[in-house]
N, C-alpha and C positions, 0 to 999 in steps of 0.2 A: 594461390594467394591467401592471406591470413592478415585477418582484421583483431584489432585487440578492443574491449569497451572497456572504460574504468569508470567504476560506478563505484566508488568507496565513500561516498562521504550521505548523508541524510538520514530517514530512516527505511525500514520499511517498503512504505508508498513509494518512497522515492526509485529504491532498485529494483521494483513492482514494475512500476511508469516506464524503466528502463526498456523493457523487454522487445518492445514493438521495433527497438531501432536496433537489436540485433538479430530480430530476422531481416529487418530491411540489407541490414549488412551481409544476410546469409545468401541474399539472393544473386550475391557477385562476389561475397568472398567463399574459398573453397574450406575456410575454416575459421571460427569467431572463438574468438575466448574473453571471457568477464572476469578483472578483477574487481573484487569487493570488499567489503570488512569482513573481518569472521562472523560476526554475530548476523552477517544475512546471506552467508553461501549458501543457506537452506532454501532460502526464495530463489535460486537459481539452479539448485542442485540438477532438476529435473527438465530443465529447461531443453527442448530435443533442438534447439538449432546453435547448442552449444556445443564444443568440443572437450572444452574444461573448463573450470571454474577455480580462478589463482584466489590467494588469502592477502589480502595489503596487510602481512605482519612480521612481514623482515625492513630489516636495516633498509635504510634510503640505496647505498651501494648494493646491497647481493638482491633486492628488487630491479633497479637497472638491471643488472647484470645476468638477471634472469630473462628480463622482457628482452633484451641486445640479441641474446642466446638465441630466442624461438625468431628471431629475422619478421619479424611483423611487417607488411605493405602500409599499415594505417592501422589507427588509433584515433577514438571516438573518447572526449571524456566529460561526461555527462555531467560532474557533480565539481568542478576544478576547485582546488586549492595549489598554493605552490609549489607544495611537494605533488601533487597529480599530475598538475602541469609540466612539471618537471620530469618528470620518470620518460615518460614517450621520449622527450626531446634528449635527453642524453642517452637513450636506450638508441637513436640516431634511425626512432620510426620515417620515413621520408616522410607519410603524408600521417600530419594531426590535425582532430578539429576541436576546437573549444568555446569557451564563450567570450567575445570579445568587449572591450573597455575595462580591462583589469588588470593588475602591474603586471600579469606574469601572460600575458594575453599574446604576447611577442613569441612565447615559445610558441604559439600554434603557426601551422602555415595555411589553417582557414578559417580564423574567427569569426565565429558569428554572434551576430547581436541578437540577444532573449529577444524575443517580443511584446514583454511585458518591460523594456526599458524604453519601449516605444509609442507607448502607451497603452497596449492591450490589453486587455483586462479581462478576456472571456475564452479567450483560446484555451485548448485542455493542456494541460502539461504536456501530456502524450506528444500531441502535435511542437508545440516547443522543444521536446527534445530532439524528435523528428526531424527538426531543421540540421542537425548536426551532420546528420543521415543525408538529409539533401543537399549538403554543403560540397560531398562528395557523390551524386549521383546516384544517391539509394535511397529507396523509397516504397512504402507498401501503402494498398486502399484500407488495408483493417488494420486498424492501431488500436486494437484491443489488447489489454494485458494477461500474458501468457502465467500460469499459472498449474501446470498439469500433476496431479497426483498416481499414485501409485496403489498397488496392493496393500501395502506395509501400512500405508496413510489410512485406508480404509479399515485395514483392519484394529488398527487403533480407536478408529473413529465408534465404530461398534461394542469393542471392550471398556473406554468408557461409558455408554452411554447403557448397555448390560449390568455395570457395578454401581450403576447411579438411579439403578430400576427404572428407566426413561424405556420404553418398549414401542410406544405411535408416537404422533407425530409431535415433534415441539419447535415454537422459537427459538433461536438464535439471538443472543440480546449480545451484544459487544459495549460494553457504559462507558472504556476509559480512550483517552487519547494518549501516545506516547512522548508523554511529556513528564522526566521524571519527576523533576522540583515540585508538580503543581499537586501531585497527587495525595496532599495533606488536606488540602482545602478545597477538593474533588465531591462537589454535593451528591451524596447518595440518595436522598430524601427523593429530589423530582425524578432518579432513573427506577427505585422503586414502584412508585407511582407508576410509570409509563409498564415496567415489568407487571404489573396487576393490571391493567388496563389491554396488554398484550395476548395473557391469558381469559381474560373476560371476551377480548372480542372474539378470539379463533378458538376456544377451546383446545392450544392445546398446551402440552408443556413450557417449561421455561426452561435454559437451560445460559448460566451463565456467565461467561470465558472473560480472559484477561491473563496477565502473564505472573508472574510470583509477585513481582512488586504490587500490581494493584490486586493480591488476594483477598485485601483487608474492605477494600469499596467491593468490589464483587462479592465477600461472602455477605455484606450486611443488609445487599440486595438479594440474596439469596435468601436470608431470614425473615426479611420482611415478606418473599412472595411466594416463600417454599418450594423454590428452584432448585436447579441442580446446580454447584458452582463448580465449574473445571477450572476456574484460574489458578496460572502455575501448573496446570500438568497434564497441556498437551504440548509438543513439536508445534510448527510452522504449518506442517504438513497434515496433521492431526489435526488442526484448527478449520482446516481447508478442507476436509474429508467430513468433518461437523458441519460447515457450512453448506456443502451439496448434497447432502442426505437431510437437511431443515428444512422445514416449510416456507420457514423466511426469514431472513436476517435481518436484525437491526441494528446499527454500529455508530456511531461515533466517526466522525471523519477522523480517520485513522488508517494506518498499514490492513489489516485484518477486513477492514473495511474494503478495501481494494483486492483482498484476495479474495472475500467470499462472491463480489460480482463477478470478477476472475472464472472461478469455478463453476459459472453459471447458477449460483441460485439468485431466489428474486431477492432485493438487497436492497434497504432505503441506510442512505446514508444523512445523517442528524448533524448540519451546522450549524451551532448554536449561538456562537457571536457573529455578531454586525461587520466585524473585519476578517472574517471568515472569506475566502472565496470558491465557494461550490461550481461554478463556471469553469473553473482552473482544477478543481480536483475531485471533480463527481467521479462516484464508482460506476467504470464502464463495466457492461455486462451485456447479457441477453434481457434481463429485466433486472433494470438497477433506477430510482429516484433519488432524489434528494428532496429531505423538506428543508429552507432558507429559514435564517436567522428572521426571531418577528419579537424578542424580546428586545426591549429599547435600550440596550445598553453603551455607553460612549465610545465612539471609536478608538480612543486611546486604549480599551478594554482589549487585549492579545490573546493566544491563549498562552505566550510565554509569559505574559505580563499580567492577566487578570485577578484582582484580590480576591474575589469572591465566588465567577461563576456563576451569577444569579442566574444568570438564561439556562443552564442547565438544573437549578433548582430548580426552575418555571417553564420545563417544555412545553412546547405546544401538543400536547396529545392527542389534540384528535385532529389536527394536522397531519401528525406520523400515521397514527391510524388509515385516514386515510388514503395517504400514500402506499400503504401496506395491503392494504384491499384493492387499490389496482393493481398491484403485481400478482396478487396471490392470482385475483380473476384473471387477467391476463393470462395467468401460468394454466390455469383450467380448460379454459378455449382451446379447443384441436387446431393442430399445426393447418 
């Protein structure tokens, strides 16, 4: 039997989040496959309870035509738009689940309603997706997100951190969110601050990541706290190899965020607006927190939407702090 996920639309977090409902699907089907966007076959590449990993980047016709081809029992689609919704059901999957009250909601033959149109508000996403999985009798007790690295990753991980003379130990600082638009008016001023604050309390390094687009907020943080800045040049996987060999990570609720609890290191996730929801998107890990939004900004404030960011100019620092001291301590204690 063979299960398909489609997971193309979000970022990140979102095909991260995914993972937990395609082991649930592994545990009754004899082979699962995930399609995605190109830009995050990397978060799935490695994935051991995958058998392949498709690219949603052909034509509407030769993607049917390819899902019809492999005879799929079911189809799970985590992120639906009409063309997602669509593909299972002309591809003539017999059983699809998706998410229910939405025009194209009729191609599934088990819609299900979010939990969060129901009013819930605290459930993890994990568990949310999860339902999809349950819709069809599959289900796992750990909906931790899967995340596994390699040699390759690792050795990466090392070569930068060799050429950036970083030798013991250092934080992990992650400042941006992946939101492209916003990252003109991305206050750098308050994650330097937290970056000097970082190093002042743990003694150790900084060291601080971001993808090519935010090069320009992560090298200024980088200047101001004589860090090392890897933004723009690592892989996915690289990033993830940086974050299990760190002392600790501190991130921005974000993809990256999600994969460094992922990896097991200890991991405080920072959400800094009032309409943020840390309940719904805390990084699960072995040792992951979140410090809650405490600057007073108006709920209308997004992060799609916000003009300014102040709450990221005005973290709470010795909030994160310490957040960041129970994990390390935590991390110290014998199993």
């Amino acid at each position: 039997m063979k299960a398909l996920v489609i997971c193309a639309g979000g970022g990140i977090g979102d095909v991260l989040l995914a993972t937990p409902v395609m082991r649930a699907l592994r545990a009754r089907y004899d082979e699962v496959v995930a399609l995605t966007a190109p830009a995050h076959r990397e978060v799935l590449a490695r994935e051991p309870e995958l058998s392949e990993v498709w690219s949603e980047d052909a034509s509407f016709a030769a993607q049917a035509g390819r899902i019809a081809a492999a005879r799929f029992d079911a189809a799970i689609v985590t992120w639906a738009t009409l063309r997602t919704a669509a593909l299972p059901f002309v591809a003539r999957i017999p059983v699809r689940v998706g998410q229910a009250r939405r025009l194209y909601s009729r191609a599934f033959t088990h819609p299900v309603i979010v939990r969060s149109e129901r009013g819930d508000r605290t459930s993890h996403w994990t568990q949310i997706l999860l339902d999809y999985a349950r819709a069809i009798d599959c289900d796992i007790a750990d909906a931790q997100p899967s995340f596994p690295l390699d040699d390759a990753a690792r050795a990466e991980a090392a070569r930068l951190l060799a050429a950036g003379g970083v030798a013991g130990p250092y934080i992990l600082l992650h400042p941006t969110r992946g939101i492209a638009h916003v990252r003109s008016r991305w206050p750098a001023g308050g994650l330097a601050a937290l970056g000097r604050a970082l190093i002042a309390k743990t003694n150790c390094a900084l060291v601080v990541t971001g993808t090519a687009a935010d090069a320009s907020v992560a090298a200024e943080i980088a200047r101001s706290t004589g860090a090392l800045c890897l933004a723009g040049r690592t892989t996915l996987a690289g990033f993830g190899a940086l974050a299990e060999r760190a002392h600790a990570v501190v991130a921005m609720d974000s993809g990256p965020m999600h994969i460094a609890a992922a990896v097991g290191a200890p991991t405080v996730g920072i959400f800094a607006l009032q309409s943020d929801e840390p309940d719904r998107w805390a990084p699960l890990g072995p040792r992951a927190a979140v410090v809650r939004a405490t600057y007073p900004c108006p709920p209308e404030h997004r992060k799609e939407t916000c003009p300014d960011f102040a709450c990221v100019a005005n973290l709470d620092v010795p909030r994160i702090l310490a957040a960041l001291g129970g994990l390390v301590d935590a991390r110290a204690e014998p199993a």
